[in-house]
C-alpha positions as CSV (number, residue, x, y, z in Angstrom):
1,X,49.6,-11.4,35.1
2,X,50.4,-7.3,35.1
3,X,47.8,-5.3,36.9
4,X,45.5,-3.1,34.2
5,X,46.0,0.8,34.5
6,X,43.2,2.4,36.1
7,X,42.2,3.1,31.8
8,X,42.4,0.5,31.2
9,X,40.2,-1.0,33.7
10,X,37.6,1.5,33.3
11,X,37.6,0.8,29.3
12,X,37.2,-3.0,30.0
13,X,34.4,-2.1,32.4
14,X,32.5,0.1,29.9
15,X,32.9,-2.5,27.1
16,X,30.9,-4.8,28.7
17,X,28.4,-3.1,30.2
18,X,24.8,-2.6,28.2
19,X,24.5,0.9,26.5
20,X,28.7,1.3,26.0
21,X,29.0,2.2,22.1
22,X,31.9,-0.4,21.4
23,X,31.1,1.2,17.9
24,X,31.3,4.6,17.7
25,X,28.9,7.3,15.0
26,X,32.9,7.8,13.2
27,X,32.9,4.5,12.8
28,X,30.1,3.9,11.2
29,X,30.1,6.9,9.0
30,X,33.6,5.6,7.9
31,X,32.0,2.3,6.8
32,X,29.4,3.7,5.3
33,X,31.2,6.4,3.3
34,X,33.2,3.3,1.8
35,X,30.3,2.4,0.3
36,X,28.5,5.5,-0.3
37,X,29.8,5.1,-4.7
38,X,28.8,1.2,-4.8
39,X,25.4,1.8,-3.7
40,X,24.8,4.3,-6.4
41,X,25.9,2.0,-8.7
42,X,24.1,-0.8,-7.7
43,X,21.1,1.4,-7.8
44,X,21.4,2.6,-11.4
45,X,22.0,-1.2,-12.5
46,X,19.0,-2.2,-10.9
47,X,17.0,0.8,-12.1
48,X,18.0,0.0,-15.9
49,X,17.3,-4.1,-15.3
50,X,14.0,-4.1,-13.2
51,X,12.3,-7.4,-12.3
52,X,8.6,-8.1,-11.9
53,X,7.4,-9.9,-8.6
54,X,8.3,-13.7,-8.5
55,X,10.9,-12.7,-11.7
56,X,13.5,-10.7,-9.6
57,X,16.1,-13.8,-11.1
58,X,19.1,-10.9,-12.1
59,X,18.4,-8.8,-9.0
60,X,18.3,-12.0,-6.8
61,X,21.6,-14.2,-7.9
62,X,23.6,-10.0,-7.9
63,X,21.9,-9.9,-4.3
64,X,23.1,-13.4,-3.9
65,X,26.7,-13.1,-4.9
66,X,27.5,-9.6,-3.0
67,X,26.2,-11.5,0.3
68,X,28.2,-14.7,-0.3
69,X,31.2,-12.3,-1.0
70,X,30.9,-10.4,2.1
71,X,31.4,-13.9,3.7
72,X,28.0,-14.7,4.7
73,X,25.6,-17.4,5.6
74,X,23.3,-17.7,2.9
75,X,20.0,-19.2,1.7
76,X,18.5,-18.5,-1.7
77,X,15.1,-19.5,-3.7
78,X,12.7,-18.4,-0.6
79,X,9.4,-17.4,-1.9
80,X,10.8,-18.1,-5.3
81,X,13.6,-15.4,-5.5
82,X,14.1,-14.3,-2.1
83,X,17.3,-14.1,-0.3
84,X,18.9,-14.0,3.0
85,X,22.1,-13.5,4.1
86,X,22.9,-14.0,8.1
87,X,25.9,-12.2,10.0
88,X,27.0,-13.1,13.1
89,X,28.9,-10.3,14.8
90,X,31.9,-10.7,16.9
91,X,30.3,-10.0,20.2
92,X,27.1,-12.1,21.8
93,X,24.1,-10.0,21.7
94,X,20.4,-9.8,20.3
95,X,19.0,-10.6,16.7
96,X,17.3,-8.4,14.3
97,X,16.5,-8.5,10.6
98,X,16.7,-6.1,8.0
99,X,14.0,-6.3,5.0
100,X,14.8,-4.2,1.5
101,X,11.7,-5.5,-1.5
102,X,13.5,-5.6,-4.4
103,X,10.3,-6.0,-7.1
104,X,9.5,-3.3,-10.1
105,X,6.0,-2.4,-11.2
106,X,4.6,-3.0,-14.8
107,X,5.0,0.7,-15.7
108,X,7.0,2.5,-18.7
109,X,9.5,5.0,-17.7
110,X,9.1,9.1,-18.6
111,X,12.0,9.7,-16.3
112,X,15.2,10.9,-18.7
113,X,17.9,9.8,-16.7
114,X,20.8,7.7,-18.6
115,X,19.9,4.2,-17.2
116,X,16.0,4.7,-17.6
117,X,14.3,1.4,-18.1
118,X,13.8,0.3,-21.7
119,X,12.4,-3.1,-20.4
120,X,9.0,-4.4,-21.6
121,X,7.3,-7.7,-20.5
122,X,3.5,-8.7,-20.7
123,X,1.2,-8.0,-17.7
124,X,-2.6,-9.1,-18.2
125,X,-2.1,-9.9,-21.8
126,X,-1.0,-6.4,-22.3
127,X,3.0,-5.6,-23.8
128,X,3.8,-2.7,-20.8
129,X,7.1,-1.1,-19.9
130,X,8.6,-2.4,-16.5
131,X,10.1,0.3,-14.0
132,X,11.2,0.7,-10.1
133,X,8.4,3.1,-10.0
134,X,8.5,2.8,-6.6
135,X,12.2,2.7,-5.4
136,X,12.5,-0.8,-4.6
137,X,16.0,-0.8,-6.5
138,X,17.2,2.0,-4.1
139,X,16.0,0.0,-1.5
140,X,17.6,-3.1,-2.7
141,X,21.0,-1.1,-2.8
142,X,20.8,0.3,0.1
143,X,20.9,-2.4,2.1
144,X,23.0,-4.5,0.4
145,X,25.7,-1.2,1.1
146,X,24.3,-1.8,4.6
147,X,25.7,-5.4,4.9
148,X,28.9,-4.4,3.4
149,X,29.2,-1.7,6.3
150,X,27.7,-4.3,8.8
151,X,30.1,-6.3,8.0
152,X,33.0,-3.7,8.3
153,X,32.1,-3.3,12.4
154,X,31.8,-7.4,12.5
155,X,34.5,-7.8,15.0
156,X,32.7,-5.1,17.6
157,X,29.2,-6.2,16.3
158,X,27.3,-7.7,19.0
159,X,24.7,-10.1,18.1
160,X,23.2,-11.4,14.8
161,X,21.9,-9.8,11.8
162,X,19.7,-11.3,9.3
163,X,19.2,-9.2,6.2
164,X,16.2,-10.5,4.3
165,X,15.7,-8.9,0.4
166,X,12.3,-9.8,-0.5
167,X,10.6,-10.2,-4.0
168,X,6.9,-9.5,-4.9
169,X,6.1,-6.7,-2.7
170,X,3.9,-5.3,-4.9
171,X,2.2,-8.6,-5.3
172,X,2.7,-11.7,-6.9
173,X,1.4,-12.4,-10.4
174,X,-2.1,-13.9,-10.9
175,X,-2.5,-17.3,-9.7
176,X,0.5,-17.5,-7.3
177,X,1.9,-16.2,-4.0
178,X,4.9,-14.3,-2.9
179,X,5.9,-11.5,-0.6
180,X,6.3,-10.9,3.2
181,X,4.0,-13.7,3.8
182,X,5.4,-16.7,2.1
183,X,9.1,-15.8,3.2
184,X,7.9,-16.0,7.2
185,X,5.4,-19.2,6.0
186,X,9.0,-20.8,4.3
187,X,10.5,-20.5,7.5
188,X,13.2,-16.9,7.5
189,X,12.6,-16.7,11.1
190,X,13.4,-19.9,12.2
191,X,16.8,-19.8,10.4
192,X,17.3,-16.9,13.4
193,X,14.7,-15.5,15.4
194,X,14.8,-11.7,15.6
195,X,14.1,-9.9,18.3
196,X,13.1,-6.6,15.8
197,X,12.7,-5.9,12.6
198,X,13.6,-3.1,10.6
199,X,12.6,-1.3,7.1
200,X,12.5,1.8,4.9
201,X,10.9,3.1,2.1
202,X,11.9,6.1,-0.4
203,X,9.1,8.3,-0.5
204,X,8.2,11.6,-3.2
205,X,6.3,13.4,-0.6
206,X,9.9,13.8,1.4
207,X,12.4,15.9,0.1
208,X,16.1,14.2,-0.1
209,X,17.4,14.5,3.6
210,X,14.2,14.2,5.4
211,X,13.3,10.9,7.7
212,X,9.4,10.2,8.1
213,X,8.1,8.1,11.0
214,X,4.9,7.5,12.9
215,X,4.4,5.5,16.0
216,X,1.4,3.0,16.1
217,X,-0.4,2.4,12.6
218,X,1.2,4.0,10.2
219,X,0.4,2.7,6.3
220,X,-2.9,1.3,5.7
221,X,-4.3,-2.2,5.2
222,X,-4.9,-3.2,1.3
223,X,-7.3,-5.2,-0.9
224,X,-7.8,-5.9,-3.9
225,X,-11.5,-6.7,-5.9
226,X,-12.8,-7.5,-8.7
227,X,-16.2,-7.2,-10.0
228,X,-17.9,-8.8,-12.9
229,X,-21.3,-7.0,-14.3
230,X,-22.8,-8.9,-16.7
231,X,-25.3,-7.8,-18.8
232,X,-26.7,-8.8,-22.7
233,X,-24.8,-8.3,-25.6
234,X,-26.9,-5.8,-28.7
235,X,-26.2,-3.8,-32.0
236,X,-24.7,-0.4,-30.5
237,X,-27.5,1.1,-32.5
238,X,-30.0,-0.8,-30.8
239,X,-28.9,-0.5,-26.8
240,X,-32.7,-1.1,-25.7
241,X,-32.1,-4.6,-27.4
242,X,-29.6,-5.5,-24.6
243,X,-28.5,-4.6,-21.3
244,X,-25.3,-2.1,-21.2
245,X,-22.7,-3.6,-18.8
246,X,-20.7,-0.3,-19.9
247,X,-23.2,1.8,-18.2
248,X,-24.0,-0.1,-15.1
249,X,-20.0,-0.3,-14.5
250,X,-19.9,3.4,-14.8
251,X,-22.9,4.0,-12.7
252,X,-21.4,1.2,-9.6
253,X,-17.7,3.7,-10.3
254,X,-19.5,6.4,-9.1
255,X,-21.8,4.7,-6.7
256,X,-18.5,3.4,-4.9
257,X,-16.9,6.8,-4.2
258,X,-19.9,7.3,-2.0
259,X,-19.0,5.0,0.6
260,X,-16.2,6.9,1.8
261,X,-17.8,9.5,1.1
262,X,-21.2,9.7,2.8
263,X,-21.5,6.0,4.5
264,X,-18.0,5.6,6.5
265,X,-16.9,7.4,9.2
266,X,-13.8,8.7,8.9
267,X,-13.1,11.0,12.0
268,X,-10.6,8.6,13.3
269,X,-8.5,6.8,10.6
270,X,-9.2,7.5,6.5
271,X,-9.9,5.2,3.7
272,X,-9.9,5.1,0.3
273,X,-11.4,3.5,-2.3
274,X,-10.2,3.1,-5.9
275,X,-11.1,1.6,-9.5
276,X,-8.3,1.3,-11.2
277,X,-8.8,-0.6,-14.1
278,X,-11.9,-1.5,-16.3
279,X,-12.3,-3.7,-19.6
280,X,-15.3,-4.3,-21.6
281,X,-15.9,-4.6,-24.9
282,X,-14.4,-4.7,-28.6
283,X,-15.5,-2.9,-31.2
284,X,-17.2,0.6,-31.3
285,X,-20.9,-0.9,-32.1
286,X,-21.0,-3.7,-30.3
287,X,-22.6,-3.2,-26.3
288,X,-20.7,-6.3,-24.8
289,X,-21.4,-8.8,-22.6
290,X,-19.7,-8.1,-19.2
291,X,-17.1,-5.6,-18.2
292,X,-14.5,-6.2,-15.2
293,X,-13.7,-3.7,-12.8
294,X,-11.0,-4.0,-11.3
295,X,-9.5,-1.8,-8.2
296,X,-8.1,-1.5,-4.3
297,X,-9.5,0.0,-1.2
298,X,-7.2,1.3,1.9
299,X,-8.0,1.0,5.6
300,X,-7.1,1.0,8.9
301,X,-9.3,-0.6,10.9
302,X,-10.8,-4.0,10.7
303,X,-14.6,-2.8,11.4
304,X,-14.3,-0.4,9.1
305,X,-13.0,-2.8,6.2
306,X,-15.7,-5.3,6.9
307,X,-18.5,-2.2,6.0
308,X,-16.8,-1.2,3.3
309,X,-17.0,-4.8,1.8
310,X,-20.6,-4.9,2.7
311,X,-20.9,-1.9,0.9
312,X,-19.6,-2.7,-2.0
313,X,-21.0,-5.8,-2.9
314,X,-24.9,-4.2,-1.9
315,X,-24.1,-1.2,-4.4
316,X,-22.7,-3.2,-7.0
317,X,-25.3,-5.3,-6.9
318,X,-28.2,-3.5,-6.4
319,X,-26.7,-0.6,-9.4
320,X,-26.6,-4.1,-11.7
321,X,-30.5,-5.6,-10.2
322,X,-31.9,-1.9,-11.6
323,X,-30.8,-2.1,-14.7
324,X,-31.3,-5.8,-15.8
325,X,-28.1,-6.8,-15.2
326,X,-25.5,-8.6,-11.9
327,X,-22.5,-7.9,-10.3
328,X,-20.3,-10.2,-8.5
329,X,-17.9,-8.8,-6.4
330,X,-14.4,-10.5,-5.2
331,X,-12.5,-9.6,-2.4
332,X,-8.6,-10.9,-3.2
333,X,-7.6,-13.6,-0.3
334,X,-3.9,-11.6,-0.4
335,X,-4.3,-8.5,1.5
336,X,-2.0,-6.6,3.5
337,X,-2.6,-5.5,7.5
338,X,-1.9,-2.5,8.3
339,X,1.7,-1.4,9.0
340,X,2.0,-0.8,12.9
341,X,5.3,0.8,14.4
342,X,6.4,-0.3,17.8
343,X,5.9,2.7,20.2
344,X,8.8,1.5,22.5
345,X,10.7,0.7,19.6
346,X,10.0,3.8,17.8
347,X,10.5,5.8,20.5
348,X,13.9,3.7,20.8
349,X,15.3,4.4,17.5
350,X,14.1,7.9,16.9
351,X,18.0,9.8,18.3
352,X,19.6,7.2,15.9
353,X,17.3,8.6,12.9
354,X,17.9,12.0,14.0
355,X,22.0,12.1,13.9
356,X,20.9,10.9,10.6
357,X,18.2,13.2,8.4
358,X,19.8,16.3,7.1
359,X,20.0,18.9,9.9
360,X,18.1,16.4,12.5
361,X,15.1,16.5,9.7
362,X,13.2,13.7,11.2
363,X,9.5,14.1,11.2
364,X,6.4,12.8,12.3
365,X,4.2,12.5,9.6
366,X,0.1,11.7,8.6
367,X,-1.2,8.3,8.2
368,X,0.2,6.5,4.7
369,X,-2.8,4.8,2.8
370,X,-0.3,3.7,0.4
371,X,0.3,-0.4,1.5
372,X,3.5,-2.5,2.9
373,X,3.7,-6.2,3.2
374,X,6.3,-5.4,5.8
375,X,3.5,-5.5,8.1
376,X,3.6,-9.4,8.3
377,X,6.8,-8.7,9.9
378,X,5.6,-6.6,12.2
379,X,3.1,-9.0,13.0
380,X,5.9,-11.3,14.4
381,X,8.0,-9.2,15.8
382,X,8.3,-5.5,17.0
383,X,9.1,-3.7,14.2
384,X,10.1,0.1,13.3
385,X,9.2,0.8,9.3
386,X,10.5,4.3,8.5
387,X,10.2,6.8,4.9
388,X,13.7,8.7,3.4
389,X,12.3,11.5,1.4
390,X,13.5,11.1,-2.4
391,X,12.2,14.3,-4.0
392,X,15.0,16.7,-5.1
393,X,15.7,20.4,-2.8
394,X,13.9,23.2,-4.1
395,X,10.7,20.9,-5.6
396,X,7.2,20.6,-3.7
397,X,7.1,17.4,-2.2
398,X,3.5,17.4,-1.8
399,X,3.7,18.6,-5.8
400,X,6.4,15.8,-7.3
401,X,5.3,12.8,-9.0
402,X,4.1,10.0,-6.2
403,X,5.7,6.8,-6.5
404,X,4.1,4.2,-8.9
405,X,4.3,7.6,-11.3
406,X,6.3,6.5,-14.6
407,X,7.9,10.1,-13.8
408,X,9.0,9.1,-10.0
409,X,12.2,10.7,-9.7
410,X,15.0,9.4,-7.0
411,X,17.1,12.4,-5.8
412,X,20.4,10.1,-5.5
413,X,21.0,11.9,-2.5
414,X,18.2,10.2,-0.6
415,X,20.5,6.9,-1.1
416,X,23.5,7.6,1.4
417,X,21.1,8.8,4.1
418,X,19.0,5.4,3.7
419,X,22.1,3.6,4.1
420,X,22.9,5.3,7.2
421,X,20.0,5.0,8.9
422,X,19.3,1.8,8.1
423,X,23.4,1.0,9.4
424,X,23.0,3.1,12.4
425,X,19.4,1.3,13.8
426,X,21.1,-1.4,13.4
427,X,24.4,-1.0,15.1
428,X,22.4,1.1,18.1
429,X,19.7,-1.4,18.6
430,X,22.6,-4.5,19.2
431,X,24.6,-2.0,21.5
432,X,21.5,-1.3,23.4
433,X,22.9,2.3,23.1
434,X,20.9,5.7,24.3
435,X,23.0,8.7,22.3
């Protein structure tokens, strides 16, 4: 066998020795500028053919058949339309998985862009528009243009990647279950364990370029209520003949701002609490019967969300008792933790999001009281969960419609930097590499 030059020797001994990039930043900016048109692309299909949670059956089998494609191992129908696709790099190494939500939100599109949304469906007996509001569809393309540049690197990949596009992040419809949850209770992890997990979310108060992190607690725990005041139906000439239901409800809106407000201490982590529905009644002089309230409150910490639910219920219910009538209140069984990032892990990954945000734009930013059911991943696993700012140069962030607006606007630009990122955690984390 011929000796090996003294290069040669010294390459071999680099290869195999944790933190060597076997994969270098050209490479994967050549993979991912291969697929820098498809994404865009993908996004604008998905855009113009959004899918409610538990419904994503178009985004799903497309999902599907670009995974299978790529050569793939992969497993369809988890938590009714999720997917995952597995690849197993060339090298041994660790595992980690890859989430992108792929669900739309029961909203009708202002945004005049040639592949708006004309989509309608019905949501709680009510014909609504149905939009990616929230930028799940650029999430959804992003990381499919991740696996095909993933999959690009295969042969210096080291270790396994499972990429996991789940349906129903914005909750499943009334009366069933989906999400985060049900694809970890159905089993995802046990197909491969990761070792790390891995997400990102476009987000309007970020202009295009810019990367948004926080270490520890980052996005805030959700629930949902509901409460019911019932009162007595009258003539709407004759109110003292009944007890107003309409009134009580907007006497409990108003008494529920004051818990936040003047009951909850919030010097170390905010919360919020929102009505954001309420239906009662028929006809203009007719007082109904009940009205139902319906509505969301954000925290952070679990003492704190056990107050606020005392809270609520006492002042609904004792707003109701003084004027004749009762409140039940219900606390949805669904709710999201809070979304916690790794500290080692985020400390980790942070130079791999900085070669990444325009200029090294990566920021720290304020807690998120907006919700993520990628925390149940992040209650298995250590896990980083990052924003890529979608709002165009030259507008106010802090000023551009939020996401769930049906005027959310996606600066396409915002799309080749997610993929990126999302490649290059990915790739650095299985190299063990410290750029």
């Amino acid at each position: 066998m011929p000796r090996l030059s003294a290069l040669a020797a010294a390459v071999l001994f680099l290869a195999s020795t944790p933190g060597f990039a076997a994969i270098s930043d050209r490479a994967i900016e050549d993979a991912a500028r291969a697929v820098d048109a498809q994404v865009v692309e993908w996004r604008r299909d998905l855009h113009q053919n959004p899918e409610l949670g538990n419904r994503e059956f178009r985004t799903s089998q497309k999902v599907a058949e670009h995974l299978k494609a790529l050569g793939l191992e992969v497993k369809t129908g988890i938590a009714h339309t999720g997917v995952v696709g597995i690849l197993r790099g060339g090298k041994p190494g660790p595992t980690i998985a890859l989430r992108a939500d792929m669900d739309a939100l029961p909203v009708t599109e202002q945004v005049d862009v040639p592949f708006r949304s004309t989509v309608t469906t019905e949501y709680r007996g009510e014909k609504v528009g149905v939009m990616h509001a929230c930028g799940h569809d650029a999430h959804t393309a992003i990381l499919m243009g991740a696996a095909s540049a993933l999959v690009a690197l295969r042969k210096d990949l080291p270790g396994t990647i499972l990429f996991v596009f789940q349906p129903a992040e914005e909750g499943a419809p009334e009366g069933e279950r989906g999400g985060a949850s049900m694809m970890l209770e159905e089993g995802i992890f046990d197909l491969v364990k990761p070792e790390a997990a891995f997400g990102l979310h476009v987000f309007s108060t970020l202009n295009a370029g810019v990367i948004g992190y926080r270490s520890g607690p980052m996005m805030a725990a959700s629930d949902r209520f509901r409460i019911v005041v019932r009162g007595r139906q009258t003539h709407g000439a004759r109110p003292w003949g009944g007890v107003d239901p309409i009134v009580v409800s907007s006497q409990i809106v108003l008494g529920l701002q004051t818990i936040v407000g003047r009951q909850i201490d919030i010097s170390q982590y905010p919360a919020v609490v929102s009505v954001g529905a309420i239906k009662g009644g028929i006809r203009n002089n007719i007082i109904p019967d009940e009205v139902e309230m319906i509505g969301t409150f954000r925290t952070f910490d679990p003492e704190v969300r056990r107050q606020i639910i005392e809270r609520m219920t006492r002042t609904a219910q004792d707003i109701a008792h003084s004027a004749g009538a009762t409140a039940t209140v219900e606390i949805a069984d669904d709710n999201n933790p809070v979304v916690v990032n790794d500290p080692r892990l985020t400390s980790r990954m942070l130079p791999s999001l900085a070669r990444v945000g325009r200029g090294g734009q990566v920021k720290e930013i304020p807690y998120v009281t907006g919700a993520e059911d990628f925390a149940f991943f992040g209650q298995k696993v250590p896990a980083l969960f990052f924003f890529v700012g979608s709002t165009p140069d030259g507008v106010e962030a802090a000023q551009a419609p939020s996401n769930h607006s049906p005027q959310f606007y996606l600066d396409e630009g915002s799309l080749p930097v997610g993929l990126r990122a999302m490649t290059g955690v990915a790739v650095d984390y299985l190299q063990g590499t410290k750029r």
